[in-house]
C-alpha positions in Angstrom: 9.4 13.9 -52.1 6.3 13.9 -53.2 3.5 15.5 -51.0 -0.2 16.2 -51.8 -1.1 17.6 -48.7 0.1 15.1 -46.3 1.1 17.0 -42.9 4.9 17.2 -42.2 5.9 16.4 -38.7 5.7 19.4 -36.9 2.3 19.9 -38.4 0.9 16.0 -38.3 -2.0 15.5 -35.9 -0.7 14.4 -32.5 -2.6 11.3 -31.6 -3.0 11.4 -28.0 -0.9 14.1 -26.1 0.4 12.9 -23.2 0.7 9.2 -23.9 4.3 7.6 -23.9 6.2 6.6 -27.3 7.8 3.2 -26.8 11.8 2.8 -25.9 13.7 2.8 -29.0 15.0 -0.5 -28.2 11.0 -2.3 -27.4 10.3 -4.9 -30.7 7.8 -2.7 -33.3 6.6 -3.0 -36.2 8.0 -0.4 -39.1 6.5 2.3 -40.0 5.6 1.4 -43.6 3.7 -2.3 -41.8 1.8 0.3 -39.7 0.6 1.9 -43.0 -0.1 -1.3 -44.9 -1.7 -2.4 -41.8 -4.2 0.3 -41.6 -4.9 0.6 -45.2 -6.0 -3.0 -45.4 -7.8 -2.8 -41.9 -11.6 -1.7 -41.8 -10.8 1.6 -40.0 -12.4 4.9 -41.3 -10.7 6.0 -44.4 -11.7 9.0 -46.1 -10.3 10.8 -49.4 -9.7 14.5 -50.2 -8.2 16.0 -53.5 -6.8 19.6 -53.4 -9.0 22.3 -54.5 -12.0 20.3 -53.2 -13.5 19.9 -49.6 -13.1 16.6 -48.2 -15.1 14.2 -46.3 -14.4 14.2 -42.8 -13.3 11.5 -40.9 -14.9 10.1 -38.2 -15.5 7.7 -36.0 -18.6 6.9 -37.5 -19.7 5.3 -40.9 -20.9 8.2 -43.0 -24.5 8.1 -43.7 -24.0 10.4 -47.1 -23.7 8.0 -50.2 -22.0 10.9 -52.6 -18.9 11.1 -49.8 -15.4 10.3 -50.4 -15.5 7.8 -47.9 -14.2 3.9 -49.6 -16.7 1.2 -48.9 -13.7 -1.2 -49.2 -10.3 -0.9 -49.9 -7.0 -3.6 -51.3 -3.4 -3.7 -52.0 -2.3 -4.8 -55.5 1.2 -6.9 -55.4 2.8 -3.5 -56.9 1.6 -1.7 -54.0 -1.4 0.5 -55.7 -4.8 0.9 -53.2 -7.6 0.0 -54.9 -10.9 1.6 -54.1 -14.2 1.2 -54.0 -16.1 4.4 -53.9 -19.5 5.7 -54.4 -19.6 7.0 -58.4 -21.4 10.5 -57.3 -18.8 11.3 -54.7 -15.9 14.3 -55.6 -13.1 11.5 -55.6 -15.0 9.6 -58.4 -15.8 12.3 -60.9 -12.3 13.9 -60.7 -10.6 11.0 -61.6 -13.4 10.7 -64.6 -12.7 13.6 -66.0 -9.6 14.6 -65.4 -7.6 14.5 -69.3 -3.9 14.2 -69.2 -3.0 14.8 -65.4 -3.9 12.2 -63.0 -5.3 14.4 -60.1 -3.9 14.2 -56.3 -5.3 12.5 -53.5 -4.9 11.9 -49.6 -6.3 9.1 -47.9 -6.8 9.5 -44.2 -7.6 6.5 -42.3 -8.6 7.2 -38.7 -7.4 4.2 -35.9 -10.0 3.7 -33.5 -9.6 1.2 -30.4 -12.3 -1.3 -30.5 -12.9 -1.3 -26.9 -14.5 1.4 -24.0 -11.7 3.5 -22.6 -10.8 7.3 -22.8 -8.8 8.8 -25.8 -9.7 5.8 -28.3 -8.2 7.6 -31.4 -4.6 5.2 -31.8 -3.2 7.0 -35.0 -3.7 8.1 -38.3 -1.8 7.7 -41.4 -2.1 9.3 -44.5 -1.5 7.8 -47.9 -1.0 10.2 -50.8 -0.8 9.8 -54.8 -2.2 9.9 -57.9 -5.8 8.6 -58.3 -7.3 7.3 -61.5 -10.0 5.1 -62.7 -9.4 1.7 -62.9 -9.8 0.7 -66.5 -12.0 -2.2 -68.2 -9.6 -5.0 -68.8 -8.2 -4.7 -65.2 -11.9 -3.8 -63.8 -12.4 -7.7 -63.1 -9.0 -8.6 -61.3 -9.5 -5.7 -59.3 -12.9 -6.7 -58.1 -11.8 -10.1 -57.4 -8.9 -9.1 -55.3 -11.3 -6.7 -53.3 -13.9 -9.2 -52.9 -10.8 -11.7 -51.2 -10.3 -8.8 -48.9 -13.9 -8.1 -48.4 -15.6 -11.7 -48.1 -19.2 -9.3 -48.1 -18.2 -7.4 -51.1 -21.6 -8.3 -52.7 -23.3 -6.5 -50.2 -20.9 -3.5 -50.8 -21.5 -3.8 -54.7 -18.6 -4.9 -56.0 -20.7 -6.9 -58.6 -22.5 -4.3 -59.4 -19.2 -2.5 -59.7 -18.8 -4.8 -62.6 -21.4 -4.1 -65.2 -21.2 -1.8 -67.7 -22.7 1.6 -66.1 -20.8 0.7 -62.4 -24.0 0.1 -60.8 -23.6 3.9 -59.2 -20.0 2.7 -57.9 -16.7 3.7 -58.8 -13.4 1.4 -59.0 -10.1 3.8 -58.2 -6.4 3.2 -58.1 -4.7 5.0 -55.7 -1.2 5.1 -57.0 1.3 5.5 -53.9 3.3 8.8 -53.8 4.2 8.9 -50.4 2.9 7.9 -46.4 3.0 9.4 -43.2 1.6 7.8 -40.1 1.0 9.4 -36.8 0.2 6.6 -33.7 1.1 5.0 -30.4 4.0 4.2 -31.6 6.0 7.4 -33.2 5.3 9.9 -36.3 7.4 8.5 -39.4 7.2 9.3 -43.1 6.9 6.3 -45.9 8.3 5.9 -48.9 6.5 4.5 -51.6 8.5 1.4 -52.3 8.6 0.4 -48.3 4.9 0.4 -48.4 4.7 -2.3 -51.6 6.8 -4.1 -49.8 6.0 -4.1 -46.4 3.1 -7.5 -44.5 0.2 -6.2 -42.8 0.1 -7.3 -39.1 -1.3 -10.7 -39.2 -3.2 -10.3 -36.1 -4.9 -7.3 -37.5 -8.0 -9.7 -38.8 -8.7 -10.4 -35.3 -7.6 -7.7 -33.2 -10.7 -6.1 -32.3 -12.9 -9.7 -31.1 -9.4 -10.5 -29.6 -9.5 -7.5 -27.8 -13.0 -7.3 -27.4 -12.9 -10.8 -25.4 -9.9 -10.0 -23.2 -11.7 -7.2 -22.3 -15.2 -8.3 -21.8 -14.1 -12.0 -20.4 -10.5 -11.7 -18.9 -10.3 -8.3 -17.1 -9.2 -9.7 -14.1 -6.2 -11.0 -16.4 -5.6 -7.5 -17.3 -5.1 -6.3 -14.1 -2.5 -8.8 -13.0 -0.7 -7.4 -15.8 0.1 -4.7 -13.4 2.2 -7.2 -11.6 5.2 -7.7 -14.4 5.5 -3.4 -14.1 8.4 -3.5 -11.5 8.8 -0.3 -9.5 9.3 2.0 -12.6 8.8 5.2 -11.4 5.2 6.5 -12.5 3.4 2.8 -13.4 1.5 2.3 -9.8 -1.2 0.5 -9.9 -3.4 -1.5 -7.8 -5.9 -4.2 -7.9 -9.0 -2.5 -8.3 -7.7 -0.3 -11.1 -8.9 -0.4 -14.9 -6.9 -2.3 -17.1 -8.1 -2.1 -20.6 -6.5 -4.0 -24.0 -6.2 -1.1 -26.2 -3.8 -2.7 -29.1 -2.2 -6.2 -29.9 0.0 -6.7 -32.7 2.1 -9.8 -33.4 4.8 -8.3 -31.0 2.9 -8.2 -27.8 -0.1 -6.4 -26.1 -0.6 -2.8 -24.9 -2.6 -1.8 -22.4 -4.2 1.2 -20.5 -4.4 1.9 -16.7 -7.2 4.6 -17.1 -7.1 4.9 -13.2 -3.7 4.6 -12.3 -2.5 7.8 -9.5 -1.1 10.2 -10.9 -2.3 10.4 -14.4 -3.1 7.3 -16.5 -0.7 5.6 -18.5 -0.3 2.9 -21.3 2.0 -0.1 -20.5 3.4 -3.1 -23.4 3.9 -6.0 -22.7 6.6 -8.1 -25.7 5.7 -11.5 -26.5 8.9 -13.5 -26.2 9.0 -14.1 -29.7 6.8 -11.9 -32.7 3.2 -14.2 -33.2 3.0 -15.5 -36.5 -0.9 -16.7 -35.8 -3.4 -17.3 -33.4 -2.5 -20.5 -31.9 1.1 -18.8 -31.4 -0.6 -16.0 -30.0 -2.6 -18.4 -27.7 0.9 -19.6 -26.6 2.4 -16.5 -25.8 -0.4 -15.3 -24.2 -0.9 -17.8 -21.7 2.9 -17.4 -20.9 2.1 -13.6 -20.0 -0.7 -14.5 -17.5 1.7 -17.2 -15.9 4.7 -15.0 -15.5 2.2 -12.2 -14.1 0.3 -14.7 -12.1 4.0 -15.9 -10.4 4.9 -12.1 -9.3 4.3 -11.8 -5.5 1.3 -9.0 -5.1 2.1 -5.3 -5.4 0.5 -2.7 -3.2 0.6 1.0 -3.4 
């Protein structure tokens, strides 16, 4: 397999130690949907080629314009990542010059929760390949397909990634070698072809305002989540603890007990049935407050 740098398994960043990994019989999303999902999400992304120092990722927009950092990102319907990429950055001018070979790459993209709670960081994946420049006669179907992505692409100059000089912006392909992601839900590698083919999440649009709002408007929602725990040994909680929305996907909602006894812990909750949209999702979340709301109250 292919591999440009892309940490095996017993070298992969652990997420967050001490967090649980789902049964292997809970409803998830595979690993090669947790890839696509990420690369077409807005979370930090940031590129490194071997032989030069990369940009770091962060939680934080990078305020240097020459860093390999993609100010917007797409999938082709082959399964290529297009970029879009400041022309001065190290990404830019290797795949400019480079002759014959197409030069490696690793994109990193960083998962962030959108709300307040300890140990944010979700996952990372990693995305490896071959990078090159995207050529004239494809430069405009590329644009379009990242401004559909990115409905503010003008503000991130994707027409000026259109004239003739760039307009100080560079248009990359990214062609897919290989995957690896690392997050809440295990470490698994990705082959090229089960990434081309492979949905984003369609909740991922809306995850963090949906989270944001549970959070912000429905904590006390969150906490009678609590209720549909059982007595599994290790998930007490009580009615004044923290309940915080860290994740929802179009299988169900996770969330975190930051002040559980004991030590804190992260809980899912399955839709009945996987969400296709948001009025489904409406649906299946008002069925989760109900059946929490029917549990008698638990005490600790």
């Amino acid at each position: 397999m292919f591999r440009p740098g892309i940490p095996l398994p017993s070298a992969a960043q652990s997420t967050e130690e001490g967090q649980p990994r789902p049964g292997e019989d809970a409803p998830r999303p595979s690993a090669a949907e947790r890839v696509r999902t990420l690369v077409e999400s807005k979370a930090t992304a940031s590129l490194s080629i071997p032989g030069i120092e990369p940009a770091a990722a962060t939680d934080e927009p990078a305020g240097d314009p020459g860093a390999d950092l993609p100010a917007a990102r797409a999938v082709t319907p082959d399964g290529d990542v297009l970029l879009l990429l400041p022309g001065a950055g190290a990404a830019a001018r290797a795949a400019a010059y480079a002759q014959d070979d197409e030069p490696a790459c690793v994109m990193e993209i960083t998962d962030v929760a959108p709300v307040a709670v300890p140990h944010r960081i979700r996952g990372r994946a990693w995305v490896g390949g071959w990078l090159t420049p995207v050529r004239d006669r494809d430069r405009a179907a590329s644009a379009a397909l990242l401004a559909r992505r990115h409905p503010v692409g003008e503000l991130l100059g994707l027409r000026e990634a259109l004239t003739g000089d760039g307009g100080g912006w560079a248009l990359l392909r990214l062609e897919v070698g290989e995957a690896y992601v690392d997050d809440l839900w295990g470490a698994e590698p990705v082959e090229p072809e089960e990434f081309a083919t492979a949905a984003p999440d369609p909740l991922a649009p809306h995850e963090a305002e949906l989270l944001q709002h549970l959070h912000a408007a429905h904590d006390d929602r969150m906490r009678d989540l609590c209720a549909l725990l059982g007595d599994h040994p290790g998930r007490a909680c009580g009615a004044r603890d923290r309940a915080v929305p860290v994740a929802l996907d179009r299988f169900g909602l996770r969330v975190r007990f930051p002040d559980a006894p004991g030590a804190p812990f992260d809980a899912r909750f399955d839709f009945p049935e996987p969400v296709r949209n948001i009025s489904e999702l409406r649906r299946a979340m008002h069925a989760l407050f109900e059946a929490a709301t029917d549990q008698p109250p638990r005490t600790r």
